[in-house]
N, C-alpha and C positions, 0 to 999 in steps of 0.2 A: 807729278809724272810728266815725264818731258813729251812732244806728240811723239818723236821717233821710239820712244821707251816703250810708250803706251802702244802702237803698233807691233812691238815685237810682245808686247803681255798679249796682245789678243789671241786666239787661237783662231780668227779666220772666219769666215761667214757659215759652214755647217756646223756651227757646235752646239751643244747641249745648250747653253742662256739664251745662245739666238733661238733656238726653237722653242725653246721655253717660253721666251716675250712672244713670238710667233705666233703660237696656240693661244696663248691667253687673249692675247688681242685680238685672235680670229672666234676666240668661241662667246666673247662679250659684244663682236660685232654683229653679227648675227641676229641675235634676240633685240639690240638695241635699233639696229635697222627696221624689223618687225614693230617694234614701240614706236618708231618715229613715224610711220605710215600711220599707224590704227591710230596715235594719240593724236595727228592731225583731222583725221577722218571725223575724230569724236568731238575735238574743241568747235570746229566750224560747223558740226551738227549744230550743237548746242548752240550756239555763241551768233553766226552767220557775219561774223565779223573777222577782216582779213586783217583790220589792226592787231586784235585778239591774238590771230594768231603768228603775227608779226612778235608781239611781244612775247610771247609763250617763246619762241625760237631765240630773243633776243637775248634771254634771260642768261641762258647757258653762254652766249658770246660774253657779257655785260661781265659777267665772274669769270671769266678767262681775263679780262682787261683787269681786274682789279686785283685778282687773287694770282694769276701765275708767276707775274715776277717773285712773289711771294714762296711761292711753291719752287721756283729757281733755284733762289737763296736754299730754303732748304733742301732740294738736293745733291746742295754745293755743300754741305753739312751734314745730313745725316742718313742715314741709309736707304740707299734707291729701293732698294727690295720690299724692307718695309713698306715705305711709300708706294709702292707698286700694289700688296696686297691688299691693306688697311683700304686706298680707295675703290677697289673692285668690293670689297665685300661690304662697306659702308651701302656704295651704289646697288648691290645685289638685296640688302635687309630692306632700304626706303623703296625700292620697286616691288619687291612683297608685300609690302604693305599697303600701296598703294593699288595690285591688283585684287588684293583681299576684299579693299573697300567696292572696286569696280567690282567684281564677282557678286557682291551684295547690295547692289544698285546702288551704292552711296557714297560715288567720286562726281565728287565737284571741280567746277573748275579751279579754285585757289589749291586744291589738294593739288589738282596736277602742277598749277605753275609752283607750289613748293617745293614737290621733288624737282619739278629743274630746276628750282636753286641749290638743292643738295648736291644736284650731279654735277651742275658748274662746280663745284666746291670740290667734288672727287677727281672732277678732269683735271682742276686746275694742279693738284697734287701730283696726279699720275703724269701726265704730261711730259713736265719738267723729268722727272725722272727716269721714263721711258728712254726721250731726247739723252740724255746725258750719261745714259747707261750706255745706251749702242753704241757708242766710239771704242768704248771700255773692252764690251763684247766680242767686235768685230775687227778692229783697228780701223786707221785713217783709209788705207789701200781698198780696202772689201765695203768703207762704206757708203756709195752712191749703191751698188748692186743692193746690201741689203735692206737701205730704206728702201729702195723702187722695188723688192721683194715683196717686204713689210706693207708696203703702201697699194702694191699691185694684189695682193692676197685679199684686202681687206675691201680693194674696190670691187673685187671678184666678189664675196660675200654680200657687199651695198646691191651688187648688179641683182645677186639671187635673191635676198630680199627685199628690193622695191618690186623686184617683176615680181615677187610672190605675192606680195605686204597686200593688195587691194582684195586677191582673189582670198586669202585668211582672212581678212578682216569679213569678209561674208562667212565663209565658212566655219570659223571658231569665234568670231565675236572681239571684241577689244580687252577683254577682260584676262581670254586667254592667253594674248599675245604681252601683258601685262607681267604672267605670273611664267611666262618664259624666259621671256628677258632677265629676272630679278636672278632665276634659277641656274643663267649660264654665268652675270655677273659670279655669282659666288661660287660656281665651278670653277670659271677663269682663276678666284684669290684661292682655290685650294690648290692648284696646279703651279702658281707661280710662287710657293712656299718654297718648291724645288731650286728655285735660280740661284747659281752660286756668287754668282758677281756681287758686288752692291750691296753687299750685306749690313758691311759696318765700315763705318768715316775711317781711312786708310791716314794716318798720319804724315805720311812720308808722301803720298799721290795727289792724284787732285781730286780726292774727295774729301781731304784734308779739311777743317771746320776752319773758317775761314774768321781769326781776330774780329772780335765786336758783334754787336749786336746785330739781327735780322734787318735792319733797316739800315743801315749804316755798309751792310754786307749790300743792300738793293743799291743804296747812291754810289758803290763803288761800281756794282757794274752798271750806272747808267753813267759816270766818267767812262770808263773803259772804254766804252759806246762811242761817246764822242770823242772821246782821242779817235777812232779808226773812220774815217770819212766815208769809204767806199762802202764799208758794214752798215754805217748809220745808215744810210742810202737806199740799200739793200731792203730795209728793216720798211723803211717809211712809205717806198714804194709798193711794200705790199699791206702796209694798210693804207694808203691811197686808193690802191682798185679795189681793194676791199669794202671800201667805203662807197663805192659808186655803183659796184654791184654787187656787194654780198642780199642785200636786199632779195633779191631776189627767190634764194631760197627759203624766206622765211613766208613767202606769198606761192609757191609755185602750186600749190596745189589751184586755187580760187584762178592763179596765171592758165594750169590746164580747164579748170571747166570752162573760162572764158574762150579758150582757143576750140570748144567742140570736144570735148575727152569726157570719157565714163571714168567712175572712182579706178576700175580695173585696169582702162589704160593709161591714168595717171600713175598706176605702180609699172607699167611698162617703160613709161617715160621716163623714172627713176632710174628700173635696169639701165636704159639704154646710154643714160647716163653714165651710169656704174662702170657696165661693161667697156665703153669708147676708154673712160680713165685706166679700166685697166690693162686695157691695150696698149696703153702709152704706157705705164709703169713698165710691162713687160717690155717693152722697146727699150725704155731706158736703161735695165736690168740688163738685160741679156747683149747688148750693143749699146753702149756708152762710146758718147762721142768724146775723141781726146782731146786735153787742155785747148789745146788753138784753135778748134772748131768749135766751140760751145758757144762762144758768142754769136757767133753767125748763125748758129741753129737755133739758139733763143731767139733772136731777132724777129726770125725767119717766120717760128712759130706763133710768133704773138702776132704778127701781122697778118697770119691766116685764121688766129682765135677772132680776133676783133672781127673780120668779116662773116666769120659762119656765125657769131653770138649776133652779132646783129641784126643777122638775117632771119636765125629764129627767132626772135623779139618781135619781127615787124610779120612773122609767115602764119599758116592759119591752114589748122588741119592737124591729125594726128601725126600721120605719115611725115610732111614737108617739117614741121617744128622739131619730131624726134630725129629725124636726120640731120638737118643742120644741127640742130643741137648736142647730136654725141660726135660731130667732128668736134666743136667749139670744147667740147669735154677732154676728148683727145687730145688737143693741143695745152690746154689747159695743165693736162697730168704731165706733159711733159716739158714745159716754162718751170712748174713746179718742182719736179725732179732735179735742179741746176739749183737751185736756193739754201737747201739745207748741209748739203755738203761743202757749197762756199760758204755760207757761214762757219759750218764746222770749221773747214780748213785754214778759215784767217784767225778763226778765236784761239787767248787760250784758255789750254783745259781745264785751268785755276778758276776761269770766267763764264765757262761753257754752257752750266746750267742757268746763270742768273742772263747771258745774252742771250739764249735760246726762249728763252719763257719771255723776256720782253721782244724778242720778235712776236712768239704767238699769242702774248696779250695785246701787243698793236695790232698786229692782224686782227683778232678776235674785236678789239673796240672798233674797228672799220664796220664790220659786218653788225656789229649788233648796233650802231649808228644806223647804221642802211638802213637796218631792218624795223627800228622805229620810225624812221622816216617812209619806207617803203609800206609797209603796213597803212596807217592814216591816208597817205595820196592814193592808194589802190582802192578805200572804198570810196572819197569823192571823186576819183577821174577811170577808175577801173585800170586792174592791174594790168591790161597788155598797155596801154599809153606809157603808163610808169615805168615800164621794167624796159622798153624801148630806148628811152628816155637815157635811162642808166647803163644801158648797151654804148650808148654814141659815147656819154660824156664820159665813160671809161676807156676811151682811144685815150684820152691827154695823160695822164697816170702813165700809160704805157709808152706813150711817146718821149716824155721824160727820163723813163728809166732807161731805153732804147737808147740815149743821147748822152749818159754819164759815164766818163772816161774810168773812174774808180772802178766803178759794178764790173766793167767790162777786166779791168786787169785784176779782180778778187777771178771772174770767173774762168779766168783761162792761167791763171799762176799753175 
């Protein structure tokens, strides 16, 4: 399916599959934002180690790097929809299970780092196929508005559950937020049975199975890759800064008690987080800046992310650290908002899921690099040094990408 075909097949950003991915993604967000607060709370109970739970975080990046290109390929092959439900409700049975055991005082720690190898293995599925359905969905036209919808919905949700996550986790305990999570997983795969799109490999489109084997279909699109200069660029530059700071979220909790924060206003710190992104989503959504301003406004943005990340890196206090921090979030969501739609628009759709899934598994191996790296230096130098550290040396990454004539003519075509 040609891109102009495949835009006039869409029906447009309100239809029934958008809302469909919509809710599913909004109602597995939710419980899993819940799990990611309590299941931190409980590892560094237990544990009192930030490497611990560096690698606990890392886990889920580590199978996004290994497994999404993989998960690409097969969405360039065989039905997004399946692949859609199958890992929601995989992820929904293993969090059952695993709150079953918490409920009965008998989760250990490898049980949990388990299931986050499971759920890397359902993201890495789902992912790819989410990405490479939405074009399908929405067309070329409608899609920056409904990823920055998609993306601004779901920061709205992170915003409600981290500010909530600290004050649950006292109030219902981790065990409950456990066997919640699992419950909306498998709501989300009963509701996305619905979606019509993506059902079955379209012969004639580009969901068409692509000659040869899974591996042979991945080396084609890492050629593809490199034929397009400005793409590969694109790609490398965000797992560059991902590598310099993704780190950081996998410490941030051990990063707030050092800065002075109760468990409660570490879940505040998350909203505030949450909320600043999704303020930027909805900027990008609803005002989208046209083709020949977007580089200037990336620029512009990254150059004010770097100084508010920095600044809360180096600040000290609930108040001063969550302020500069949900600007630096802000700007963040919307640097990001410019990436997946130039990729979209330079790929094609022949290749869309297998480049799509090796962007977010480079990104994904940035970050869970970070975050074994981040983890260990945070408990011999303590994580404000470290994550400062990773603030500075993530200007160069950005000044790079800032300086590349290709990025700039993908993002303003």
């Amino acid at each position: 399916m040609k891109k102009n075909e495949r835009a006039k097949a869409a029906g447009g950003l309100w239809t029934r599959d958008f809302l469909l991915i919509w809710q599913g993604a909004a109602e597995s967000q939710i419980g899993s934002v819940l799990y990611s607060v309590g299941i931190g709370v409980w590892v560094y109970d237990q544990t009192n180690s930030a490497g611990l739970m560096g690698l606990m975080t890392a886990i889920s990046y580590l199978g996004a790097l290994v497994l999404q290109p993989l998960g690409g390929v097969l969405a360039d092959r065989y039905s997004k929809r399946a692949m859609i439900v199958g890992s929601d409700a995989v992820c929904g049975a293993v969090m059952l299970g695993l709150g079953v055991l918490a409920w009965q005082g008998r989760m250990q720690v490898w049980q949990v780092l388990g299931v986050a190898a499971v759920s890397a293995v359902c993201s890495s599925v789902l992912n790819p196929a989410v990405n490479s359905l939405l074009p399908r969905v929405v067309g070329d036209s409608a899609l920056m508005q409904a990823s920055a919808l998609l993306n601004g919905s779901l920061n709205a949700l992170r915003m409600i559950g981290n500010a909530a996550g600290g004050f649950f986790v006292a109030l219902f305990g981790v065990p409950a937020l456990i066997l919640f999570n699992g419950l909306t997983f498998l709501f989300s795969a009963a509701t996305e049975c619905f979606i019509r799109a993506g059902g079955r490999p379209d012969p004639a489109g580009d969901t068409a199975r692509p000659a040869g084997g899974p591996l042979r279909d991945l080396g084609e699109g890492v050629a593809y890759l490199r034929r397009m200069p400005g793409l590969l660029r694109i790609v490398l530059a965000g797992a560059a800064v991902n590598l310099t700071c993704g780190g950081f979220s996998g410490i941030v909790y051990v990063w707030c008690l050092e800065k002075g924060m109760t468990v409660p206003q570490y879940g505040l710190f998350l909203g505030a987080e949450s909320g600043a992104m999704l303020a930027g989503m909805l900027l990008m959504g609803l005002c989208p800046p046209p083709p020949r301003r977007r580089w200037a406004a990336l620029v512009a943005t990254v150059a004010v992310q770097s100084v508010f990340y920095i600044g809360a890196m180096a600040a000290q206090g609930f108040w001063l650290c969550t302020g500069l921090y949900a600007v630096n979030a802000l700007c963040n969501a919307v640097s990001n908002s410019f990436m997946y739609p130039a990729v979209t628009a330079s790929c094609e759709p022949a290749y869309l899921g297998r480049v799509l899934a090796l962007f977010n598994a480079l990104c994904a191996g940035g970050v869970a690099v970070s975050m074994l790296c981040y983890g260990p230096l945070a408990d011999r130098f303590g994580a404000g040094p470290v994550c400062l550290g990773g603030a500075v040396v993530t200007v160069i990454p950005y000044l790079v990408f800032a300086l590349d004539r290709d990025m700039r003519r993908l993002l303003e075509q």
